[in-house]
C-alpha positions as CSV (number, residue, x, y, z in Angstrom):
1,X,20.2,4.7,12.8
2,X,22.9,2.8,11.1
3,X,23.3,4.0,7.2
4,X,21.1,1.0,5.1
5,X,21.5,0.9,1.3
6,X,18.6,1.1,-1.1
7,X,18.4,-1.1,-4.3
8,X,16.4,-1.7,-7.0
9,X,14.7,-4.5,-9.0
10,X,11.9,-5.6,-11.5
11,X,9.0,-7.4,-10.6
12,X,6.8,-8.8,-13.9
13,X,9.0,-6.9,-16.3
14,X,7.4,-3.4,-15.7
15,X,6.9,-2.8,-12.0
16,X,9.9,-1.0,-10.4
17,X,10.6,-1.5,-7.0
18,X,13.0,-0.1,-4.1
19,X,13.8,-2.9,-1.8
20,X,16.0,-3.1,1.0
21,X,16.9,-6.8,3.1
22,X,16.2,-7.1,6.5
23,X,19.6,-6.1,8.9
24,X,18.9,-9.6,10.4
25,X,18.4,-13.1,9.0
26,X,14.8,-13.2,8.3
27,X,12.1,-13.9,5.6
28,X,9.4,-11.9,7.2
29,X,8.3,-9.0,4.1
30,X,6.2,-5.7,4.1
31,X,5.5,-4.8,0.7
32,X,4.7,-0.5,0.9
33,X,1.5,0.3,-1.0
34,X,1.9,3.8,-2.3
35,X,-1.2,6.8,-1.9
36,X,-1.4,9.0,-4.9
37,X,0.0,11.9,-6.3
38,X,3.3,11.3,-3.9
39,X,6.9,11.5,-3.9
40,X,7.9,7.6,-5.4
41,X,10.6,6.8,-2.5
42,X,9.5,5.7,1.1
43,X,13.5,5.6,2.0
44,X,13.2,6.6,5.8
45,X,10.5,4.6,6.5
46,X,12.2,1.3,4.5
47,X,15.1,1.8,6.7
48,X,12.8,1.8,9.4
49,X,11.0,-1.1,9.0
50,X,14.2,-3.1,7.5
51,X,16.0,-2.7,11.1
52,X,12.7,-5.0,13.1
53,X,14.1,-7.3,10.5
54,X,12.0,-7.0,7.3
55,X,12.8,-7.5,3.8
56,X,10.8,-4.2,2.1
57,X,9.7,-3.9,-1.0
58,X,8.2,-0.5,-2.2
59,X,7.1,-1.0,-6.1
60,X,6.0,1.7,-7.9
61,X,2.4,0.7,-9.6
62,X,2.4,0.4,-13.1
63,X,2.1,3.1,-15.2
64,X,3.7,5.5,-12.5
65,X,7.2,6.7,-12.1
66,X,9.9,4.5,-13.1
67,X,7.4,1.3,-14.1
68,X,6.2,0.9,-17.1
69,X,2.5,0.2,-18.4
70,X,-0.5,2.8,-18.3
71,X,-1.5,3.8,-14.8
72,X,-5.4,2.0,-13.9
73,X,-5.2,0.2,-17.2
74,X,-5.5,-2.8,-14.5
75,X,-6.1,-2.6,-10.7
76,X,-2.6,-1.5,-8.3
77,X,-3.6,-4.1,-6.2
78,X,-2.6,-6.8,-8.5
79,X,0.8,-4.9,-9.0
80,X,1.2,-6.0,-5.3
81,X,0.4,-9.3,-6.1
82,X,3.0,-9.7,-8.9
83,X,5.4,-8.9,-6.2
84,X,4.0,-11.5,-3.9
85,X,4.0,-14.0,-6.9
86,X,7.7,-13.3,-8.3
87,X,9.1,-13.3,-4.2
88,X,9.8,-17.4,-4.6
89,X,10.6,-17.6,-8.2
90,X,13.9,-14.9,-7.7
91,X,14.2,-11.4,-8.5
92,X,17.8,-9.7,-9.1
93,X,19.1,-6.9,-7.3
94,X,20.0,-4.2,-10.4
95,X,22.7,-2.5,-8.3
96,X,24.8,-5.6,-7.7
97,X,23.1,-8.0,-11.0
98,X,22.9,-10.8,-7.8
99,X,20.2,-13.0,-7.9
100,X,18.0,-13.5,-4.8
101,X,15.0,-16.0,-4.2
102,X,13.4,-17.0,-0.6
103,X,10.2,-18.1,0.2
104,X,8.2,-15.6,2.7
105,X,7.3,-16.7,6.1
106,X,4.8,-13.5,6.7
107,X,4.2,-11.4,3.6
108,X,2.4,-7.9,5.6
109,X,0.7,-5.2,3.3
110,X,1.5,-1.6,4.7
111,X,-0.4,1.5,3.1
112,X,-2.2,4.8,2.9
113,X,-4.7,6.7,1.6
114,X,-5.0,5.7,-2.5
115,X,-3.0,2.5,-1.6
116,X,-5.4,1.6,1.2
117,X,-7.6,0.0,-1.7
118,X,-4.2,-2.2,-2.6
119,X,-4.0,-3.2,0.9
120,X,-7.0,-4.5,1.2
121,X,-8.1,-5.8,-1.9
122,X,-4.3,-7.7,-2.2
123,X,-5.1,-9.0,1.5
124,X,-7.3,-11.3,0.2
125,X,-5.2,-13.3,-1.5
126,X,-3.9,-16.0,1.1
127,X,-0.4,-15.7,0.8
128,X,-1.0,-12.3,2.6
129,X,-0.4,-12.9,6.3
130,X,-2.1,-9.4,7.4
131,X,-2.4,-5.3,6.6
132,X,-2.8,-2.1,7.8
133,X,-3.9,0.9,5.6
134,X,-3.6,4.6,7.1
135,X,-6.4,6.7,5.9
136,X,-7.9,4.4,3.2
137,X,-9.9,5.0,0.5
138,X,-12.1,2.3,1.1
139,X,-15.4,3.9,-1.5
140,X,-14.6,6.1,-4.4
141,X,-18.3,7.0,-4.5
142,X,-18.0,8.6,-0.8
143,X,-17.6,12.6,-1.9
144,X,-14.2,14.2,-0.7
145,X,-14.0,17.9,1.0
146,X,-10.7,18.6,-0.1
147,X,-9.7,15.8,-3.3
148,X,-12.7,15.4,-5.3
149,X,-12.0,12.9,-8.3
150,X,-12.4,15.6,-10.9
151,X,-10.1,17.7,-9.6
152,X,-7.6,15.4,-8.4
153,X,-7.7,14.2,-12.3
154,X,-6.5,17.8,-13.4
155,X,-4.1,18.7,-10.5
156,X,-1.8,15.1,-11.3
157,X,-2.1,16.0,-15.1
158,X,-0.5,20.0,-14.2
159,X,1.7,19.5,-11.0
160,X,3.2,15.1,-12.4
161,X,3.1,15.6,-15.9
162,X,4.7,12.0,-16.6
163,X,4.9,10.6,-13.2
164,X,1.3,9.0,-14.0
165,X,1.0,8.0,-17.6
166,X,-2.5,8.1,-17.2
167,X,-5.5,8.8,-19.3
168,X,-9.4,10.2,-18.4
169,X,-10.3,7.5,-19.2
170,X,-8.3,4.9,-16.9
171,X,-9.0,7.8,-13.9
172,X,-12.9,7.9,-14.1
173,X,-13.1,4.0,-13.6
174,X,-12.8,4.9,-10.3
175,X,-15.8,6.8,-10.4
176,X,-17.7,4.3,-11.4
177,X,-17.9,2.1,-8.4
178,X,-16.5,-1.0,-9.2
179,X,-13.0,-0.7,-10.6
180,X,-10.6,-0.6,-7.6
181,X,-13.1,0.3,-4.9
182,X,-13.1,-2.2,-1.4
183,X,-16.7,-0.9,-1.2
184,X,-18.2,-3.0,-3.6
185,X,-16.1,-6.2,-2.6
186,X,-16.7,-6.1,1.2
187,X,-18.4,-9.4,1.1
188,X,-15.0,-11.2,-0.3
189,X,-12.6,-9.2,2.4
190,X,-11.8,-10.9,5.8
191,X,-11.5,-7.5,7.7
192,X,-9.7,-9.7,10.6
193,X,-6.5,-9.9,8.3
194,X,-7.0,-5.6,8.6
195,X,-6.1,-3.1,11.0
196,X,-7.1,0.9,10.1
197,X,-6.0,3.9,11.2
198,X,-8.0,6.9,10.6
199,X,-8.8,10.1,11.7
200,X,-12.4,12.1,12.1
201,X,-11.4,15.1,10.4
202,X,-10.0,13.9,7.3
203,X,-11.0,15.9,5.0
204,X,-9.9,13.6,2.3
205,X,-11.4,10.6,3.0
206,X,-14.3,10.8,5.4
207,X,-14.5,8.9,8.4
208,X,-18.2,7.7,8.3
209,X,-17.0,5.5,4.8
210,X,-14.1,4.0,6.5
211,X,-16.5,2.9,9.5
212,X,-19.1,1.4,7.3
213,X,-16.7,-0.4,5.7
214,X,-15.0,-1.7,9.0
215,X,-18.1,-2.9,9.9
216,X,-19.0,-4.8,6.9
217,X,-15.4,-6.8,7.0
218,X,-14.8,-7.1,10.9
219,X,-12.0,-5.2,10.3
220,X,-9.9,-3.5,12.8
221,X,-10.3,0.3,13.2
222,X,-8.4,3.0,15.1
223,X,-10.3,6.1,15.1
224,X,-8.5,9.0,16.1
225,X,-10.0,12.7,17.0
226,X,-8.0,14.3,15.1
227,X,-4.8,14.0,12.1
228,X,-5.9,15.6,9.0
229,X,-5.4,12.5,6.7
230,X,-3.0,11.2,8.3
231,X,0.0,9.1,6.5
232,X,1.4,5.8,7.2
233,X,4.5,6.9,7.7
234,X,3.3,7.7,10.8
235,X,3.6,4.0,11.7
236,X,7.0,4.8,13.2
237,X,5.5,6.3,16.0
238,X,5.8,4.7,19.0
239,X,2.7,4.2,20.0
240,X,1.6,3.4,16.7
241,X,4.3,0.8,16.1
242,X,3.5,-1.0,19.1
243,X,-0.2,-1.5,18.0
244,X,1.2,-3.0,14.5
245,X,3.8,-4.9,15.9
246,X,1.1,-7.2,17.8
247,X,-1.0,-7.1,15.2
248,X,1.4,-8.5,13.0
249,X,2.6,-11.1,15.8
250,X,-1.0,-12.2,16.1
251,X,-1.6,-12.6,12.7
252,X,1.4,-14.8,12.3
253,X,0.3,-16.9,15.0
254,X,-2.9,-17.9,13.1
């Protein structure tokens, strides 16, 4: 693959984001919806998606990484909408201090695992032409094997020291049921805008949770038999790819 340079911007003052244009004229978008604790650069899979002529946007939530703000304080998903708001009103490219402005023709929602909640809770909003979510926490109140909230809390604390800025506080309002959690806002999701991917031994996130909720919203679901919890970097894959592609197609022709 052709070497494809990476910038940066500022979306609503605090959110950093990595961005790169589409290698053909386009205003078709995928903004990246990040899982949790994770390295904060998608850079492969950008490139990726930037050469089957995207413009994408992988903003770090707030409160993580290079953004600013507390992390939770407010729900990632609406740190995905800033982006979507900001798109048509301009945003400068920090490595060159150009300004840029277009007005999407598709804006598509790409993400995994603790971003699977920002995929489909941002899909709601209309501007959002469709999403796919990888291994999604779809109910914080289904128990995890291997990541149970508590000790999640204390591994990010030890092994990210500042990566999160985040407080007990902010964390447990995921426990609660309501903050952040698809689950409890089935009934406002069009699941047709949503395509899963999952697999039945995830360990992480079980599979029965992601079905329920699939079934609630008429979304989309790919079961696998088997993947681990499974990334959506795996999109690349071929036969993955060509599942998204015409799910993206179809959406855009609704």
């Amino acid at each position: 693959m052709p070497r494809i340079k990476t910038f940066r911007t500022r979306f609503a003052r605090d959110i950093v984001a990595e961005f790169i244009p589409p290698r053909r004229r386009s205003r078709r978008v995928v903004i990246l919806c990040d899982g949790m604790p994770t390295p904060p650069s998608k850079r492969q899979l950008m490139k990726f998606l930037s050469s089957r002529g995207y413009w994408v946007f992988n903003p770090r939530y707030r409160g993580s990484w290079e953004s600013g703000g507390k992390f939770l304080k407010i729900s990632p998903h609406r740190d995905i909408l800033a982006v979507v708001d900001q798109l048509p009103r301009g945003f400068k490219n920090l490595n060159t201090g150009k300004n840029l402005r277009f007005r999407p023709s598709s804006i598509f929602l790409l993400g995994g695992s603790f971003g699977g909640p920002a995929v489909t809770l941002a899909s709601r909003d209309a501007r959002g032409t469709a999403g796919v979510a990888y291994a999604p926490v779809v109910d914080w109140l289904s128990p995890s094997r291997d990541e149970p909230i508590e000790e999640v809390y204390d591994h990010v604390k030890v092994a990210f020291g500042e990566g999160y800025r985040l407080s007990k506080k902010n964390w447990f309002k995921l426990g609660q049921g309501k903050f952040y959690n698809p689950i409890a806002e089935a009934s406002s999701i069009d699941g047709r805008k949503l395509l899963l991917f999952h697999a039945r031994d995830d360990r992480s996130v079980d599979w029965r949770s992601v079905k329920l909720f699939a079934d609630k919203t008429a979304a989309r679901l790919i079961l696998l038999r088997r993947g681990g919890h499974i990334s959506y970097a795996d999109c690349v894959l071929p036969a993955h790819w060509k599942r998204i592609k015409k799910f993206f197609a179809q959406a855009e022709r609704k």
